[in-house]
C-alpha positions as CSV (number, residue, x, y, z in Angstrom):
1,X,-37.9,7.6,5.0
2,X,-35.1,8.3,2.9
3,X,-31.6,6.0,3.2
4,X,-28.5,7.6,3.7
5,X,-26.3,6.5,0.8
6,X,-23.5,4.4,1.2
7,X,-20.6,7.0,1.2
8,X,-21.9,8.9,4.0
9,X,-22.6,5.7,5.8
10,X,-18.9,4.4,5.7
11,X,-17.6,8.4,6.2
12,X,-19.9,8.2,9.5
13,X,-18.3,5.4,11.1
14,X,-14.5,7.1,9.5
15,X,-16.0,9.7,11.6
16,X,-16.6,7.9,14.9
17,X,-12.9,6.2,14.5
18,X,-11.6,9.2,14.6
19,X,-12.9,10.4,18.2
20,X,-10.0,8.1,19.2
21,X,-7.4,10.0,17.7
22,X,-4.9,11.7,20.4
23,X,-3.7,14.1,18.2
24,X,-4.1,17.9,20.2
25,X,-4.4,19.7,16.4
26,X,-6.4,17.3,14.3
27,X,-7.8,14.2,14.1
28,X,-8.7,12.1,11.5
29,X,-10.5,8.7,11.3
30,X,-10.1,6.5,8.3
31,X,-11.7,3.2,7.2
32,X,-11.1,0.6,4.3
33,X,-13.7,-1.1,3.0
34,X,-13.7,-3.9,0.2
35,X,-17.4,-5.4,-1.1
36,X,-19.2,-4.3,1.3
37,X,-17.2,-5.2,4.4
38,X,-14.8,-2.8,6.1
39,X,-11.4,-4.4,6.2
40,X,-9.5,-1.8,8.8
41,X,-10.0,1.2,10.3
42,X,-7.2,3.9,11.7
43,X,-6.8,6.6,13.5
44,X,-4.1,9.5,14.0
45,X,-1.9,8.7,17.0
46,X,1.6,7.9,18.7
47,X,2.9,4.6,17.7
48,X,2.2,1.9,20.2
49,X,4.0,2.0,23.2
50,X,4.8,5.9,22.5
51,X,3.2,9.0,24.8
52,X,0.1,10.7,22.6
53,X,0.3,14.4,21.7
54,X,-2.5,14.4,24.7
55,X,-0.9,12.6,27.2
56,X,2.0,15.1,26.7
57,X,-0.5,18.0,26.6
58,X,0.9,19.6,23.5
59,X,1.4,18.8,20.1
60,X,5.3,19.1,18.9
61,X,4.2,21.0,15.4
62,X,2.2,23.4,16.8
63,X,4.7,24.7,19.5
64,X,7.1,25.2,16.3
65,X,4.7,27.0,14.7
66,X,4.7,24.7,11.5
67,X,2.3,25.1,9.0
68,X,-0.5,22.9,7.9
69,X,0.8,19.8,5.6
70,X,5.1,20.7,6.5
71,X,7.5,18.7,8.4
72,X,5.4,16.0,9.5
73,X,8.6,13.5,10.5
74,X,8.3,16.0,13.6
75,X,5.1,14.6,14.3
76,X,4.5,11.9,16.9
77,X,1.8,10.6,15.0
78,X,1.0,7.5,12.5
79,X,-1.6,9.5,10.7
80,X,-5.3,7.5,10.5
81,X,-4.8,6.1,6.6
82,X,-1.3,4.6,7.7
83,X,-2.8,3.1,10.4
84,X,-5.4,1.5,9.0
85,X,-3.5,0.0,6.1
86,X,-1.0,-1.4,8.2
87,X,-4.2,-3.1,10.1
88,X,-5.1,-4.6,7.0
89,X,-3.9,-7.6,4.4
90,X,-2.8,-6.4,1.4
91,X,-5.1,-9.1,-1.0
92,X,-8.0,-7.2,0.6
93,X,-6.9,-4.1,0.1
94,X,-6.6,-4.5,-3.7
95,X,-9.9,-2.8,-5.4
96,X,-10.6,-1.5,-2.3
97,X,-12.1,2.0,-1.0
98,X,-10.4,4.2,1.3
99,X,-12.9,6.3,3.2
100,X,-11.0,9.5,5.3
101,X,-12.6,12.1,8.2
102,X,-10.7,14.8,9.9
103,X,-11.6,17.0,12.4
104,X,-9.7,20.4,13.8
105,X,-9.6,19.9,17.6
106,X,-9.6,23.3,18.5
107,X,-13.2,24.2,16.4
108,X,-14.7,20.8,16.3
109,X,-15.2,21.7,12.9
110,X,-14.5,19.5,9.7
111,X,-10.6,20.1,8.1
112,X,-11.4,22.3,4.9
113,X,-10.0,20.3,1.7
114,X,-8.4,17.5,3.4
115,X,-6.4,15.2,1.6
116,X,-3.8,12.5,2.0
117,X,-0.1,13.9,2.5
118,X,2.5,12.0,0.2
119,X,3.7,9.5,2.3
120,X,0.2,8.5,2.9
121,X,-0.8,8.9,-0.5
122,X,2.7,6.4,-1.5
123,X,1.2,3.6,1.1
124,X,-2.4,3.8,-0.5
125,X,-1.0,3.4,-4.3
126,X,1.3,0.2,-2.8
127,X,-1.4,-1.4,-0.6
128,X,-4.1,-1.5,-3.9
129,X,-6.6,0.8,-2.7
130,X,-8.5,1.7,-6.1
131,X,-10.5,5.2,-4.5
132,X,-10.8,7.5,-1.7
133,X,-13.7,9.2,-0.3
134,X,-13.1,12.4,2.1
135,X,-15.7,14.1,3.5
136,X,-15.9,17.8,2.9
137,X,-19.1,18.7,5.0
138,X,-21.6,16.3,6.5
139,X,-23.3,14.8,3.7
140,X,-20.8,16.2,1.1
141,X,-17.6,14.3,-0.1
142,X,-15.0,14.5,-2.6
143,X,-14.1,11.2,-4.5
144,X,-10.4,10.5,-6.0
145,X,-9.5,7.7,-8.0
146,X,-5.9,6.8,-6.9
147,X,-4.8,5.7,-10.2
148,X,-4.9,9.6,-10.8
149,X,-2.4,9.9,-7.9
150,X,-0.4,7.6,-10.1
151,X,-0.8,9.5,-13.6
152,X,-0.3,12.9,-12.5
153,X,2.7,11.5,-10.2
154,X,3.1,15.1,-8.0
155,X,6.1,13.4,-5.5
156,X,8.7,15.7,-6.1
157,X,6.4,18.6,-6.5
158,X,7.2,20.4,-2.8
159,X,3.6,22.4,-3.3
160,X,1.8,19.6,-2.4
161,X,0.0,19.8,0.7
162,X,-1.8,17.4,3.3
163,X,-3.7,17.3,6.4
């Protein structure tokens, strides 16, 4: 028998976080893990307190008509990396690995070339995470260092896409 490495181990269980996510358009799941030990997890949703995108029945962006990784303060969501940083101490954090899963809701299928968007990518850099894993297919993954996020600094560069 053959052992699943440890990437797709950790993206498995990013995965199953993210079957909690309420967004209607696409949910991810996102865990942080340090040594060996997962530190957090997070998933896309309404702040506490707040009505979900599914509760509501529809999501905000999607009756607007807005396009993949644009105008996300109209979204009611905390999106899954957020979430799980803010669940997390900042000590353990530092060095740590930042493993990410998204899933469209209307296919079921896997979000093609996910990333972080730039607010999320801002919180990673500041919390200490050193890397993040995203899964491209199931057994596939793409691995970024962040402290390439913070040499090729792309912030003001309105190209730059997420979920």
């Amino acid at each position: 028998m053959e052992r699943m490495d440890k990437f797709n181990y950790y993206l498995d269980i990013a995965e199953t976080v993210l079957e909690r996510g309420t967004c209607l358009r696409r949910n991810f799941g996102a865990i942080i893990v340090r040594h060996d030990s997962i530190i957090s997890t997070g998933y896309s949703g309404a702040p506490r307190g707040r009505k979900n995108c599914c509760d509501l029945g529809y999501c905000r962006r999607e009756k607007l008509g807005i396009p993949r990784g644009e105008r996300y303060e109209l979204c009611r969501s905390v999106h899954a990396e957020a979430n799980a940083i803010i669940a997390a101490e900042r000590s353990q954090m530092i060095g740590a690995t930042l493993y990410l899963v998204g899933r469209d809701m209307k296919t079921g299928e896997l979000v093609e070339n996910a990333s972080s968007c730039a607010m999320c990518k801002r919180l990673i850099i500041n919390a200490g995470i050193e890397r993040v894993v995203i899964r491209n297919t199931p057994t596939e993954y793409t691995i970024t260092l962040v402290s390439d996020w913070v040499k090729n600094d792309d912030s003001l560069d309105d190209s730059v896409k997420g979920y």
